[in-house]
Each structure stands twice: as C-alpha cells, then as structure tokens.
N, C-alpha and C positions, 0 to 999 in steps of 0.2 A: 794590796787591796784589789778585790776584784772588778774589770771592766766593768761588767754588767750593772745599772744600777736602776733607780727608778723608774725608767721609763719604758714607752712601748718600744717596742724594737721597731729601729731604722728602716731595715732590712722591711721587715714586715709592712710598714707603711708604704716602701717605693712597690713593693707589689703591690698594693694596693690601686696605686696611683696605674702603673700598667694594665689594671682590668681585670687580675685575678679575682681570685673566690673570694669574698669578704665572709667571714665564718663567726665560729666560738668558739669558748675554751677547752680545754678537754673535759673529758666525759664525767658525768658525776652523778648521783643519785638526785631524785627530784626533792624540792624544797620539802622540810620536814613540816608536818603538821600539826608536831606539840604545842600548847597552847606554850604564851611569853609567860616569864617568870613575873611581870611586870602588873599581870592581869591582877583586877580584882577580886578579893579572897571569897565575896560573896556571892561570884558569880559561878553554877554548877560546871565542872568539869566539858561536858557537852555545851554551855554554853560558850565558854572559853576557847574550847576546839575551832566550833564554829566559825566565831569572831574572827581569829585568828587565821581561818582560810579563807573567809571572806577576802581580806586582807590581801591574797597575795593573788598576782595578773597573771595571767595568762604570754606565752610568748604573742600569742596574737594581738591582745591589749597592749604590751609594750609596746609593736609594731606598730601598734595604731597613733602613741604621742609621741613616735621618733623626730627630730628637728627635721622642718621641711623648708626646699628650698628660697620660698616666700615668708619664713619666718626672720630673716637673717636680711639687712639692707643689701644692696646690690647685686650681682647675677652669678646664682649660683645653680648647679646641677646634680641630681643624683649620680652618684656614680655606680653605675650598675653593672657588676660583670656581665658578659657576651655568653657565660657560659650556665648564670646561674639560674637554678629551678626550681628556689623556693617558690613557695604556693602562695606564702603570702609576703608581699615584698618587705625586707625589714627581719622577717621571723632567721633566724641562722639555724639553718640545715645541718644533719650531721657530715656532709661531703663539704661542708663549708670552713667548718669548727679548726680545721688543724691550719687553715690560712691567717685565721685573726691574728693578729700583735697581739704578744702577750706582754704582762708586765713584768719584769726581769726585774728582783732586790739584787741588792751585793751581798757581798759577806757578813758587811755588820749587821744587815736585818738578823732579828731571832727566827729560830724555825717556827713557829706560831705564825709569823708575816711569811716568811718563805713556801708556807705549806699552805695557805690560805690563797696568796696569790695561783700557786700552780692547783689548785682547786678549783678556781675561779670559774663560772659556766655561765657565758655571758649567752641572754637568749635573742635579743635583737641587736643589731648593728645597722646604722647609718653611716656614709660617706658624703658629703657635698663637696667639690668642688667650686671654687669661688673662680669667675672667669674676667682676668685680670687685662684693666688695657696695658701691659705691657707683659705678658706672663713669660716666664722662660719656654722656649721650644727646643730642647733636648736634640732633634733629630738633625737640625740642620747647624746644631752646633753652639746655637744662642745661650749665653749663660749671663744676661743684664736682666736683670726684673723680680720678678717674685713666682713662688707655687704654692699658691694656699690652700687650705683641704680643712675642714673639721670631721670628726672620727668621735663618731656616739654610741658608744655601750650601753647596755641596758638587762637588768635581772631583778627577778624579785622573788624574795621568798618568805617565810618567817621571820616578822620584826627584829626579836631576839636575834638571829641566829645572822642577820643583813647589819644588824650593829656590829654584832661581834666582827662578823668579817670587815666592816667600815674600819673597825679599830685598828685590828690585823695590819692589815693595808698601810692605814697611815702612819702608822708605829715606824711601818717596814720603809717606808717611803720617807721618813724622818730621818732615818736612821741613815740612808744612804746620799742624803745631802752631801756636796763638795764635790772635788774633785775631781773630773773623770780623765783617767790615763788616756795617752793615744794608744787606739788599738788600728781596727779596719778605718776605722772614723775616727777623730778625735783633733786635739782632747776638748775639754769642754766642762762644766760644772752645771750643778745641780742646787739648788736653794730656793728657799719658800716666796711665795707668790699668795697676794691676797686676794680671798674671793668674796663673794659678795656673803650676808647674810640671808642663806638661802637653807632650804631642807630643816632637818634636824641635825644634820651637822655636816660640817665641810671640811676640805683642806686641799690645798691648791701649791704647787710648784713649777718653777719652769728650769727645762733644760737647754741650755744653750750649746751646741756641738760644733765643730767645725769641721768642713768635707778634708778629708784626708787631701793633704799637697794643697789646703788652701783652695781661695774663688770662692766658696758658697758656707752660709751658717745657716743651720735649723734651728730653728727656737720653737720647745714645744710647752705649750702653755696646757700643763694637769690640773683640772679640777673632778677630787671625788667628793659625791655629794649622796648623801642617804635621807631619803623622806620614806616614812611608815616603811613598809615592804620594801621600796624600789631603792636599788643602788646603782648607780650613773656614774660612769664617766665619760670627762668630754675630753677632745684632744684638741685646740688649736693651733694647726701647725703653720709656720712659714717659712718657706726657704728661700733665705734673702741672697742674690748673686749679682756680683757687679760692683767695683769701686766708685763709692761713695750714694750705694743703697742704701737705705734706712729701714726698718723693722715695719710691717704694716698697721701692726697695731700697740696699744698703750694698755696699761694694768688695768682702765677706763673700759675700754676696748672689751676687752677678754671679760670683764664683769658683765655684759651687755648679754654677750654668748651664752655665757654661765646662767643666767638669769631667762631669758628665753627658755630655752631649751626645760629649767625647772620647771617653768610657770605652767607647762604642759602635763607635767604630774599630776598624777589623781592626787 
C-alpha cells in the first residue's frame, strides 16, 4: 500500500509554519457556468444560468469569510508570509499556488477521487497560528509543549460540480483509512472523526503520525464541508512533544472549529 494517504502533506504544513508562500492548487479552468442538473424544469435556461452564477463567489468574497484570529478563543495570529503580495489578503496568487499542501489519496482511492483531488484549485487560504503558554521553540532545541496552527481552504463554484468534487474527495478519503507505513515520518493511521452537522454535507477524519525516531505526534483533525457553491476545508493541527503531553483538543473541540469557521458562509 501506498505511503501517501489522506492527508495534507506534512512537508507542506512545516513550510508553512517557516513563513513560506501559503498558495493554491494547481492550475485549472474557471468554475463552469452550466446551469445544476438539480434546477427547476420550469425555470427558462437563462434563468437557470443565472441563478446558478449568482451562486458562486468570487476569490475575493471567499477572502472576505476566511477564519479570523478573534473568531477562535485564545490568541491567535495570521500567519502571513514576509514574501507574500497578494492584493488582497487571503485571495492565493498564482506565485503562491504550487506552496499549499495538497491532498495526497493512496492507491485504494479510485481515479475519479485521485484526479479530483490533484484538480483541486483552492482560491483562498488562511493560516492562524494559536500562541501557546508553553509552545515548542525549535531553535534552541525545546521539544516539551505544543504547535498548533489551523489551515483554511476555500473554493467555490457550480453547485453541481462542488458536490461532485465533495463526493470525489470523500469517497477517496474513505478509502484510504488505516494504516499508515513508516516512511520519512511515521507510521501512523488514519480513521474517521465526527463532525458537527454542518453545510449540506460533511466528512471529517483525523490522522495521527508519529515524528520519525519518536518525541513528537501530529494529530491532524480533516473536516470537508460543502454548502451551496463553497467547498471548505479546515485542518486542525497539533503537534504534541514531550513525555506525558496530552492532545490539546477533544472531538468537542475540533466541532467548535468546524462550526465557526461554517457559520461564516454565505
């Protein structure tokens, strides 16, 4: 079975956490504007269209309900690269796009979930940083405490076509439940995680890894969530180090997150 499974790449989050470019997925045509199959039969073709583009936001409108740091209890920060020059903070640039974590299936996913995921064209991104009284500091060696971070995706496009990829996703994402071998990091397992009732539909798992050679576990808490046009995902991560650390937050927890960050959806 292959390494690679549900989740954002590791890799991709610790840049993040350094400052790099927070970006999007790779490149793709813009959201289509056929009307949903879902519409009403009475409504004229032009009517349908319409409705239909109504419907879908703008990178800039995404930008605008990204999770901000006063939505969330305790003290948190944007994390903003040093380098980055989007126009408007949130929107993900194309000099941005090839930095974001992407979502890596394994092998059991079918190509339908594998080819959706590497599709995938996320147009806002958020980072917050949560600022821990005891946080791990890296530099001078410290490895007792915590590194928390949430990682907000955001796209919208055609009803129809944000289901389908909703579906995609979670299919692919089901599919690579269990086990994950030691590779660079490991090993670690993957299994489902409940989310709140939220959106039009959800599905929520969390991966638990362990740092290569032991001392620190990542536990990353997935929820995707699709309302109307907009498909979300949120990442709550923690990196717990230190014998006899405990996990920062509870499936309670993580639904708090999940639920915020929706309630900001058009």
């Amino acid at each position: 079975m292959s390494d690679a499974r549900s989740l954002l790449a590791l890799t991709g989050a610790a840049i993040l956490l350094l400052g790099a470019c927070a970006g999007g997925g790779s490149e793709s045509a813009s959201p289509s504007s056929s009307p949903s199959s879902s519409a009403s039969s009475s409504a004229s073709p032009s009517a349908v269209s319409s409705a239909s583009q109504a419907a879908v936001l703008t990178p800039e409108q995404l930008a605008a309900v990204l999770v901000r740091p006063d939505d969330y209890e305790g003290q948190w920060t944007v994390n903003v690269p040093p380098d980055s020059q989007a126009a408007v903070p949130g929107v993900v640039t194309e000099e941005q796009q090839k930095m974001l974590p992407r979502i890596e299936l394994c092998d059991d996913a079918s190509a339908e979930s594998r080819s959706a995921a590497e599709a995938l064209h996320w147009q806002a991104f958020r980072q917050l940083d949560q600022s821990e009284t005891d946080p791990i500091d890296m530099a001078p060696g410290d490895r007792v405490g915590h590194m928390i971070f949430v990682q907000q995706f955001l796209m919208s496009g055609d009803p129809a076509e944000v289901e389908s990829t909703f579906e995609a996703l979670r299919d692919g994402m089901q599919a690579c439940q269990g086990p994950i071998p030691a590779g660079e990091e490991g090993p670690g397992t993957t299994g489902p995680m409940t989310v709140p009732d939220v959106g039009d539909d959800r599905y929520g798992d969390l991966t638990t890894m362990e740092e290569a050679g032991g001392g620190a576990q990542w536990l990353l808490h997935n929820s995707l969530v699709r309302q109307g046009s907009v498909l979300m995902d949120l990442q709550v991560v923690d990196i717990v180090m230190g014998e006899g650390v405990e996990p920062a937050f509870t499936t309670e927890n993580i639904g708090t997150f999940v639920t915020t960050a929706v309630d900001k959806l058009p």
